[in-house]
N, C-alpha and C positions, 0 to 999 in steps of 0.2 A: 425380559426385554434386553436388547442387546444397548451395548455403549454407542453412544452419539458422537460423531467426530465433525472436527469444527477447524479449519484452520484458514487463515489470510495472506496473502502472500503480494508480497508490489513488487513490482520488476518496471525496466523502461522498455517501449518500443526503440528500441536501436535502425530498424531500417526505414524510420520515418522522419524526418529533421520538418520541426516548426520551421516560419520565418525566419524566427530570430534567432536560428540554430540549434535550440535547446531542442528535447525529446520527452516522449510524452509520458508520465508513470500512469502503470495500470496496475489494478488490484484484481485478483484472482481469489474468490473464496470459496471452499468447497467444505459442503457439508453432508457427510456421509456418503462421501465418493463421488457428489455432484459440483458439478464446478459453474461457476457463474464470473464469467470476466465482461470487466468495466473500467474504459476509462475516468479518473480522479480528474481531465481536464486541468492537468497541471503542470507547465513544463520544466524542466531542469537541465542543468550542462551536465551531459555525462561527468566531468570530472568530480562534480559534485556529488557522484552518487558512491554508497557504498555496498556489493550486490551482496556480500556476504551477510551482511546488516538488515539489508531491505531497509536502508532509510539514506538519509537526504544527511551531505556532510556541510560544512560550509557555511559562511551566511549571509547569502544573499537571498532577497525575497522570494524564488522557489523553494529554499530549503527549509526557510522559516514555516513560510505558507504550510507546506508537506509535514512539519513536524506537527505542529499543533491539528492538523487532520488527524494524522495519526494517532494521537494522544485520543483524540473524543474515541476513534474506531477500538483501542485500545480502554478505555472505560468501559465503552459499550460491550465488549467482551467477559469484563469482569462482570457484570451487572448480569451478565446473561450467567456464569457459571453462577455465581449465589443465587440464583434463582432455580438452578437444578440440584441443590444440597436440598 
């Protein structure tokens, strides 16, 4: 049986501005070469974001909000590889 691959990726849309300026972060996950994109309906100031990081700099309530998403997505990750040992 061949290896399973599994990765998550968040980026922002840049050529879409909310109302309120900010931009929108999407999550891209792809598994075993399939990609499945979604946005997280969550907006942030570009300046806040870090693209080399994929995460949310700052702290204002988008980046708060975005970190602790991230965190569960980020458990849920682990939970999944202990489950393939």
């Amino acid at each position: 049986m061949g290896r399973d691959t599994f990765k998550i990726l968040f980026y922002l849309r840049k050529s879409k501005l909310l109302k309120d300026g900010k931009v929108l972060i999407l999550m891209r996950i792809t598994i075993n070469g399939k990609r499945w994109d979604s946005s997280l309906q969550l907006g942030i100031d570009v300046n806040n974001w870090a693209s080399n990081k994929e995460k949310a700099i700052g702290n204002d309530e988008g980046s708060d909000t975005f970190e602790g998403s991230f965190a569960m997505i980020e458990a849920a990750n682990e939970i999944r590889k202990m489950g393939k040992k």
